[in-house]
N, C-alpha and C positions, 0 to 999 in steps of 0.2 A: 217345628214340632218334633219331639221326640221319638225316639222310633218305638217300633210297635212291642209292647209286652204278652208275657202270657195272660197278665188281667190288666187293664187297664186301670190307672191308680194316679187320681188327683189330686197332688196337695194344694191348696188355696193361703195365701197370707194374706188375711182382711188388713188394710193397711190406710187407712183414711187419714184427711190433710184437715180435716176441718173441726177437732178437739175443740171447744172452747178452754177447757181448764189447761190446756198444754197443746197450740199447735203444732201440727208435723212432730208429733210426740215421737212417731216411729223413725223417726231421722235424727233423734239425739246422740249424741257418741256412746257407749258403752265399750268400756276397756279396748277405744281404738274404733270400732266401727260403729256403725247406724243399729239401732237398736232392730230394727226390721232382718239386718244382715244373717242374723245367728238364725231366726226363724226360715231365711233363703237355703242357709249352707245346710241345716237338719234336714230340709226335703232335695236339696239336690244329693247329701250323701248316705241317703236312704237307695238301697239298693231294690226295694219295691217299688218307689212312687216311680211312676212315666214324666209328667210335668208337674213343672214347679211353675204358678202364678201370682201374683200380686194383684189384689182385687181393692185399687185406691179412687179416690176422684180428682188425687191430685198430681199435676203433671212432674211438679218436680221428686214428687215421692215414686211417680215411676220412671224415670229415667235413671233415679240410683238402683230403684229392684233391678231395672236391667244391668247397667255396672257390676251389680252382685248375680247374675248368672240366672235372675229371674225373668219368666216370660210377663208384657203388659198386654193382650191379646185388644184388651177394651181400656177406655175410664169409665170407673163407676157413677152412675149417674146421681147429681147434687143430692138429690130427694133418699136417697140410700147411703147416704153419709152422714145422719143427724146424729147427734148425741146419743137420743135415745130408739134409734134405729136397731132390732135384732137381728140375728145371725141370719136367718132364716130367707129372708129376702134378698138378703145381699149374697148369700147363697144360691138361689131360683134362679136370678139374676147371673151369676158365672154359666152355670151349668144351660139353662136356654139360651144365653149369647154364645155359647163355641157348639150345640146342636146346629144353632141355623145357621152359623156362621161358616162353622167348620167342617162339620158334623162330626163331630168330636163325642163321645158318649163315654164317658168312663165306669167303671163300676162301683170300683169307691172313691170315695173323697175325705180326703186328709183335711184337717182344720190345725191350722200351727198358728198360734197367736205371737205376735212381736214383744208381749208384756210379758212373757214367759220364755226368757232367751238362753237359761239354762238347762239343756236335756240331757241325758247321760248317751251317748255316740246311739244306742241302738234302738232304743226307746220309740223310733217310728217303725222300722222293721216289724218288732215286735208287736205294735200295734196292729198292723195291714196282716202279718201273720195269723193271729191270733182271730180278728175278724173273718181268713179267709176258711179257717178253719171251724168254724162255728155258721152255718150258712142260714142257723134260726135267726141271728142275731139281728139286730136292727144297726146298731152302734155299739162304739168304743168310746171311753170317757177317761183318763188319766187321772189318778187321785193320790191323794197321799195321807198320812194316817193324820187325823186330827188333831192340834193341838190342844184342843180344849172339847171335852165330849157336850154334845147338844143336851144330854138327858139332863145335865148341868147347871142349862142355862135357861133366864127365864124371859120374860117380854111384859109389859106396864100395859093395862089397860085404861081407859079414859079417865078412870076413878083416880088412876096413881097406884092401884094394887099389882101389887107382883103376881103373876100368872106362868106354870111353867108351862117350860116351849114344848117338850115333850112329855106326857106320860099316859101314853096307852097301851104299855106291855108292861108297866111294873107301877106297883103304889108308892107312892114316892120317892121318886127313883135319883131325885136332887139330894136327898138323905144316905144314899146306898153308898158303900167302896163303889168307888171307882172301877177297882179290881171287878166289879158282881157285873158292870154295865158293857153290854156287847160294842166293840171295835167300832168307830166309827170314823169317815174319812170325806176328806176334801176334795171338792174337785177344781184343777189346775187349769192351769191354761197353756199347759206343754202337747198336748193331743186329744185331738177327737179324731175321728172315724167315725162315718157315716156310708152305706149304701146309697147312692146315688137313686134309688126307688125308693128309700124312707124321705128326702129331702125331697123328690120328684111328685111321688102319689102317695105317700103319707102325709106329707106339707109339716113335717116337724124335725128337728135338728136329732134326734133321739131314737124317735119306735118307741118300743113296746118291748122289746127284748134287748138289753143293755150291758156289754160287757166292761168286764172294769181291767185298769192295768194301772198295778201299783209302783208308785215310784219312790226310790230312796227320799226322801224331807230333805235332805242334802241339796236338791236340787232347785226345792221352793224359794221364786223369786218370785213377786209379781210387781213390775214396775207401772205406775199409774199417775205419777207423779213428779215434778223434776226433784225433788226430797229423795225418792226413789233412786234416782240415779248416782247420787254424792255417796 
């Protein structure tokens, strides 16, 4: 276990074996190592986070987090590894196995996904930062400016008619500049931050008070696919 901080700060790598569309996706090479690895090396050279884990169900996806300098504390259990399984549980799940295991209690918790292995060097700091300084906050979210704005864009309803996606602050706002339409952005999968009491006695990956931290577009990869990787 890591020695002790002045705030206690966990980053978590959900890292699961059992993809149907791509198994052990997180173990593909990317420019030399496992796609998982970059998401290891951002929370171990983060000078905020305490521990770095790996939260997989499969054995040999954690034997390379360990090789990469990550801790395997648990396997995740089969039932928290589905397809369409959310954050949130599999999240409950880290945080009440090192309570009663370890009793480990962190304050916050880092979320670094493996599908997002480009970060700029400081970008977790900044994150755990920025949360530690705002103590209304609920969470942190990574985003980056949109490439296509939503007011934009529209959605087909059963008839086959165009409907747009947004317009409840301007009258038709899929007709306006661009220029007239307020900034709108993506969220990544380079960081989250969460309070360990929004995921605990909130029961949601978020809150209610949300901070955001904006990242150069230079950085946006999201791999999801082995297409993704070539």
């Amino acid at each position: 276990m890591a020695k002790k901080k002045a705030h206690e700060v966990l980053a978590i790598i959900p890292a699961r074996g059992g993809s149907k569309s791509n198994p052990r996706k997180n173990l593909q090479p990317f420019t030399g190592h496992p796609l998982m690895a970059y998401a290891i090396a951002a929370g171990l050279q983060a000078q905020s986070v305490t521990r770095v884990i790996v939260s997989t169900d499969d054995e040999q996806i954690a034997e390379a987090a360990r090789s990469y300098g990550a801790e395997t504390p648990f396997i995740r259990p089969a039932e928290l590894a589905l397809d369409d399984t959310p954050d949130w549980p599999v999240f409950k799940h880290a945080l009440d196995w090192l309570a009663e295991n370890e009793d480990y209690q962190p304050e916050l918790v880092v979320q670094l996904r493996p599908t997002s292995p480009l970060r700029p060097p400081d970008c977790v700091d900044r994150g755990i930062e920025s949360m530690l300084s705002h103590p209304e906050a609920d969470s942190l979210r990574a985003v980056v400016p949109s490439g296509q704005n939503p007011y934009k864009m529209w959605r087909i309803d059963e008839s086959g008619r165009l409907l747009p996606l947004l317009n409840d602050e301007f009258e038709e706002p899929y007709n306006m500049p661009r220029q007239k339409l307020p900034p709108t952005y993506w969220q990544t999968g380079h960081l989250d931050v969460m309070r360990a009491s929004t995921i605990l006695e909130k029961k949601t990956m978020t809150g209610d008070v949300i901070l955001s931290l904006v990242l150069d577009p230079a950085y946006t990869i999201d791999i999801d696919t082995l297409r993704d990787l070539s």
